[in-house]
C-alpha positions as CSV (number, residue, x, y, z in Angstrom):
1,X,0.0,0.0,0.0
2,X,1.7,3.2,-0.9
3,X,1.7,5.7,1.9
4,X,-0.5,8.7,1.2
5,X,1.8,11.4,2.5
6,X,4.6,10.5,0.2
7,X,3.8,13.1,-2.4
8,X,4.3,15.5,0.1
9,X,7.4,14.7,0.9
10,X,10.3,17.4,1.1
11,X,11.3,18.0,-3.1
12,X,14.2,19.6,-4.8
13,X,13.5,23.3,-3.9
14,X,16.8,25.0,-5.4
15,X,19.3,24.0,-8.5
16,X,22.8,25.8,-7.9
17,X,26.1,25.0,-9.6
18,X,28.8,22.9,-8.9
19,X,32.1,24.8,-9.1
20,X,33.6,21.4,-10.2
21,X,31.0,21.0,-13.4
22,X,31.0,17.2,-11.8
23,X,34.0,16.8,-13.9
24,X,36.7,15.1,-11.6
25,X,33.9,12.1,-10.1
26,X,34.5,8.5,-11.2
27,X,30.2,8.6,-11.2
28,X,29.0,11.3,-12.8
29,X,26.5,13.4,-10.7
30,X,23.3,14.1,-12.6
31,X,23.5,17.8,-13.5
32,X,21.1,19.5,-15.7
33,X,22.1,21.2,-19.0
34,X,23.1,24.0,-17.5
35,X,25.4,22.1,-15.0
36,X,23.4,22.7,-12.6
37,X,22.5,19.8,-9.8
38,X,19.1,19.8,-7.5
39,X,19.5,20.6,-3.7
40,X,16.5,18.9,-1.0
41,X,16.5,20.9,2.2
42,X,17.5,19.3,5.0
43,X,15.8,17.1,7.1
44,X,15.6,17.1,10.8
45,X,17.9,14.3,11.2
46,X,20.6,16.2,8.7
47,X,20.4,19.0,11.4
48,X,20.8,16.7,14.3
49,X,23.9,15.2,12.4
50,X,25.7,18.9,12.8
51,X,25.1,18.4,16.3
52,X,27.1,15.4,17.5
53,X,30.7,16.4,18.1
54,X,31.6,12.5,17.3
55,X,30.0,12.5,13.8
56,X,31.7,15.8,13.0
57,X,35.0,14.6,14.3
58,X,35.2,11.5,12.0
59,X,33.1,13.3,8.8
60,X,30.0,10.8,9.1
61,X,27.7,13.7,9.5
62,X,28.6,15.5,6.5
63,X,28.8,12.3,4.0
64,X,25.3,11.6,5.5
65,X,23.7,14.9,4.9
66,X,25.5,14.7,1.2
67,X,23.7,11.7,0.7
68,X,20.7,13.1,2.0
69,X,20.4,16.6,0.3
70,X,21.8,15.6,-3.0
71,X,21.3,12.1,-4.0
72,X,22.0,13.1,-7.4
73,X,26.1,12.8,-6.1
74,X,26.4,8.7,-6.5
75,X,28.6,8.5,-4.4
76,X,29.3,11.9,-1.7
77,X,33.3,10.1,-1.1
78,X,34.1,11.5,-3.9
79,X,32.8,14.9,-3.6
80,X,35.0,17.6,-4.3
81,X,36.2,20.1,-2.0
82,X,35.3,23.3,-3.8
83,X,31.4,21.7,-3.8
84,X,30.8,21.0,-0.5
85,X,30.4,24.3,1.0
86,X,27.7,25.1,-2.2
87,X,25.2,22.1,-1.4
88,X,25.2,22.7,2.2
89,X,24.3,26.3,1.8
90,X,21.9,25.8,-1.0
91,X,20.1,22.5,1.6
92,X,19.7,25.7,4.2
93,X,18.6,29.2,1.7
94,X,15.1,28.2,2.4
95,X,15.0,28.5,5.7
96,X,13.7,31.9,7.2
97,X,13.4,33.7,3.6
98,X,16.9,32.9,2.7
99,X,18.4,34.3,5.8
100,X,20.9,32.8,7.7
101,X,21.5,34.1,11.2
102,X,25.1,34.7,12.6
103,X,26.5,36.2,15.3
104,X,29.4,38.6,14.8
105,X,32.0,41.1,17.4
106,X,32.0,44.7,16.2
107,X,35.9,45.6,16.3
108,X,35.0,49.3,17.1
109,X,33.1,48.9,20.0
110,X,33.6,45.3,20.9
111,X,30.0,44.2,21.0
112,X,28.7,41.1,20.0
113,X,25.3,41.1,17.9
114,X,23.2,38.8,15.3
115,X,23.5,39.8,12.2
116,X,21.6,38.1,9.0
117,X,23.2,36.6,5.4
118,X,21.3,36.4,2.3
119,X,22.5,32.4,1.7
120,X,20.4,32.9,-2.6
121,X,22.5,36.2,-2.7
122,X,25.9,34.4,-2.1
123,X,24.9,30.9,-4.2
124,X,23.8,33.4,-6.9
125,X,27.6,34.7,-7.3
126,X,28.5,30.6,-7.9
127,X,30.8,30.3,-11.1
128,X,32.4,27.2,-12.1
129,X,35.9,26.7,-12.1
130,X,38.4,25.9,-14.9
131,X,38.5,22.4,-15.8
132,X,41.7,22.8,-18.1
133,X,44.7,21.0,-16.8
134,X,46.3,22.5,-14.1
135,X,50.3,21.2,-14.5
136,X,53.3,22.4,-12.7
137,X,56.9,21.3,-14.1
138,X,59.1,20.3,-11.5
139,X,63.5,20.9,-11.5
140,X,63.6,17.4,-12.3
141,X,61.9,17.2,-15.1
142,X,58.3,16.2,-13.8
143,X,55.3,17.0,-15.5
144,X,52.6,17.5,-11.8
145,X,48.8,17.7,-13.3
146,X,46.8,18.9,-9.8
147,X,43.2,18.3,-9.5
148,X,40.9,19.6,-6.3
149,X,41.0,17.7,-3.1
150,X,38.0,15.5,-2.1
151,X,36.4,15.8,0.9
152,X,37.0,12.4,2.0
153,X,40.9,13.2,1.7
154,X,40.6,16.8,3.7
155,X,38.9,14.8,6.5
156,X,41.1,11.7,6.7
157,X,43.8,14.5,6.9
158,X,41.9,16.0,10.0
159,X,41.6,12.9,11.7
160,X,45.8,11.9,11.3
161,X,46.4,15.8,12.7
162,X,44.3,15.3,15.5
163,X,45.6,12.2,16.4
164,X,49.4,13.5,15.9
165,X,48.1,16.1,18.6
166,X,46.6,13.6,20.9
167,X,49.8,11.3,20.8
168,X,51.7,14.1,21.3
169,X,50.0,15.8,24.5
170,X,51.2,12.3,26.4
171,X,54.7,13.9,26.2
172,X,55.6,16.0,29.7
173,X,58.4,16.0,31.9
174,X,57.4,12.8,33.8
175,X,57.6,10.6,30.5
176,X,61.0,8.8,30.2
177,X,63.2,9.7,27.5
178,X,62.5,6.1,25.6
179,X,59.1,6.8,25.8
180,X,58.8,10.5,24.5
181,X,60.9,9.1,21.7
182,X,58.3,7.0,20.7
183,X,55.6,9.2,21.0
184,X,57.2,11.9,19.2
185,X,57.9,9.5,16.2
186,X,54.7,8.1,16.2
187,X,53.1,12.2,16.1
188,X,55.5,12.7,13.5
189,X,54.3,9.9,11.2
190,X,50.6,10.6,11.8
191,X,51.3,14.9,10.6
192,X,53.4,13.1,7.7
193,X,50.6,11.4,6.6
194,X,48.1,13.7,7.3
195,X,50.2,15.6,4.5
196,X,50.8,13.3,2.0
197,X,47.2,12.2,1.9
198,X,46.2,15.6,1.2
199,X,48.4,16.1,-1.7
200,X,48.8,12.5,-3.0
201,X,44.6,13.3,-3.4
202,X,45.4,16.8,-5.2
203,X,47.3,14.9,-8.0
204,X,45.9,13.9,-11.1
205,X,49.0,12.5,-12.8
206,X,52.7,12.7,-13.0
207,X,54.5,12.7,-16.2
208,X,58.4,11.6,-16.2
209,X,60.7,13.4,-18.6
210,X,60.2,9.9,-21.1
211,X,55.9,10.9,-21.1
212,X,55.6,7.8,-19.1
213,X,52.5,8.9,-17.2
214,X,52.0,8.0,-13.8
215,X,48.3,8.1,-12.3
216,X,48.3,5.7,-9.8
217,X,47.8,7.0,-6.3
218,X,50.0,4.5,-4.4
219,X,53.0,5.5,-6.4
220,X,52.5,9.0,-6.2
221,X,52.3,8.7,-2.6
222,X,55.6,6.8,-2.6
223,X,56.8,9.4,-4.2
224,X,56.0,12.0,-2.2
225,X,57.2,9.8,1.0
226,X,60.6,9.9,-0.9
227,X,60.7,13.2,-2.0
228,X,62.5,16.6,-0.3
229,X,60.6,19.3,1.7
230,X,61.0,22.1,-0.3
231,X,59.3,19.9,-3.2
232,X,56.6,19.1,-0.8
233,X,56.3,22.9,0.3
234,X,55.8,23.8,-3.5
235,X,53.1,21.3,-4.2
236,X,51.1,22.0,-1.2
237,X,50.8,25.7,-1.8
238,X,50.3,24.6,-5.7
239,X,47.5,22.5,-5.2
240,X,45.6,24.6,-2.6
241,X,45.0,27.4,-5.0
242,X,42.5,24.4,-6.8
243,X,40.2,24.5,-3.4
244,X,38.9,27.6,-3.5
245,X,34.9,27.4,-4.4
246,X,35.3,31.7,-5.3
247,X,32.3,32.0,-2.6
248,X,32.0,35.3,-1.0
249,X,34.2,34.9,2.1
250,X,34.3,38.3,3.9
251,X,30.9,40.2,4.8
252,X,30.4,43.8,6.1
253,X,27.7,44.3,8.2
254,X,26.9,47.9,10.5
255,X,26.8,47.3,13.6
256,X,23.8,47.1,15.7
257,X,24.7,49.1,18.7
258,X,23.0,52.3,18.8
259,X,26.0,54.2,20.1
260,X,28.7,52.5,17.0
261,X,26.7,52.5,14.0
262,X,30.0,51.8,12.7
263,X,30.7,49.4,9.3
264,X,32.8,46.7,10.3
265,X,33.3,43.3,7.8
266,X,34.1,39.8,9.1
267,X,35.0,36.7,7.4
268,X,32.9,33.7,7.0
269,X,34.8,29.9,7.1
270,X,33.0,27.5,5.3
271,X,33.8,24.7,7.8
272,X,30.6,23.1,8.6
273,X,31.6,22.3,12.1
274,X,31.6,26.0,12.4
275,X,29.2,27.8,10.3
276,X,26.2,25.6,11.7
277,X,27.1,27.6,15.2
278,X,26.4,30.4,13.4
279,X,29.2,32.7,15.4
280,X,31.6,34.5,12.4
281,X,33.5,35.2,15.9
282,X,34.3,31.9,17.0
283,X,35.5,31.1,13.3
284,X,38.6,33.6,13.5
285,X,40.3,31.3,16.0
């Protein structure tokens, strides 16, 4: 018996772009002609997600909500970075007429007020980003075609980083030298591989100086495991530039105290763990 209620179920309210075009997933997202992909709102357990510090810690809660707001993404592991922070905008620019809520510190007077962003006004401003290849040629002779990072890399990097931090807290001056050896090297390894996740992710494909090319992601990272620091350096500042959604990052708002008045801006982080507190304050730290 079909359930009555189901054509009322919550629908694709908003199409926005994907910066990416869909064009570095393995499936395809279904995009209209205009490259454009529909957006649910989210549902009550979505929210919920954004609540649990465990799920936030380990990226469940955002894969989830992926799956849940645009289903039209096969699979949300292989989202890319520069269209995350677009869907989760677009699942929430229905909410109070488009208006989003934050909290910001006025750097005149030092007060702290709520303040409201137009989320269609800022998805509106969307443009995609070049698809052309994006190659760097390295001293030796290396060909290094970069790609954006997927979320699923970015978060496995969080998690090594957090753990290098953890591991290396249990160093003080009680610990025996032995010990704090071993801790330290153990930190050491997990902020290594924090790192060459990241950037093993950000790389396409390598060509040698003979046009063998090289996409395989296990060699690349055994590359970059054997590779000097400066290189490393060079890629990693390389391969950020490709993150970057072009979404309106700084906002200027006036400020609500009747004694200020004054214009002040203040910069909006994308990081979900963050923006869904809805304090621009708490993000400059």
């Amino acid at each position: 018996m079909s359930d009555p209620l189901s054509h009322f179920y919550r629908t694709k309210e908003i199409f926005v772009k994907l910066p990416s075009k869909g064009h570095w997933y393995k499936q395809k997202p279904t995009l209209t002609a205009d490259h454009e992909i529909g957006v649910y709102p989210m549902s009550v357990k979505d929210e919920v997600l954004f609540k649990v510090p465990d799920t936030l810690y380990n990226g469940d809660a955002i894969f989830e909500v992926i799956k849940s707001i645009a289903p039209d993404i096969i699979d949300p592991y292989e989202i890319c970075l520069v269209d995350v922070d677009v869907l989760l905008l677009a699942s929430r620019s229905n909410l109070n007429s488009g208006e989003m809520p934050v909290t910001a510190g006025c750097p005149h007077c030092k007060k702290v007020h709520e303040y409201e962003i137009k989320l269609k006004d800022i998805l509106s401003k969307v443009q995609h980003i070049s698809t052309e290849p994006t190659e760097l040629e390295l001293s030796n002779g290396l060909i290094v075609t970069f790609k954006p990072n997927t979320l699923a890399s970015v978060n496995a990097s969080h998690i090594m980083n957090t753990e290098s931090i953890r591991i290396a807290s249990q160093i003080n001056d009680d610990t025996d030298p032995e010990s704090a050896k071993e801790l330290f090297k153990s930190s050491l390894e997990k902020t290594t591989g924090a790192t060459i996740i990241v950037i093993s992710d950000a790389i396409e494909k390598i060509t040698t100086p003979d046009g063998t090319v090289v996409d395989n992601i296990e060699s690349i990272a055994n590359w970059l495991t054997n590779t000097d620091a400066a290189t490393i350096e060079i890629l990693k500042k390389h391969s950020s530039n490709l993150n970057k959604s072009g979404m309106q990052t700084q906002f200027t708002f006036i400020c609500s105290n009747e004694e200020c008045k004054e214009e002040f801006q203040a910069p909006l982080d994308y990081n979900p763990a963050f923006f869904f507190t809805n304090n621009l304050d708490k993000q400059k730290t």
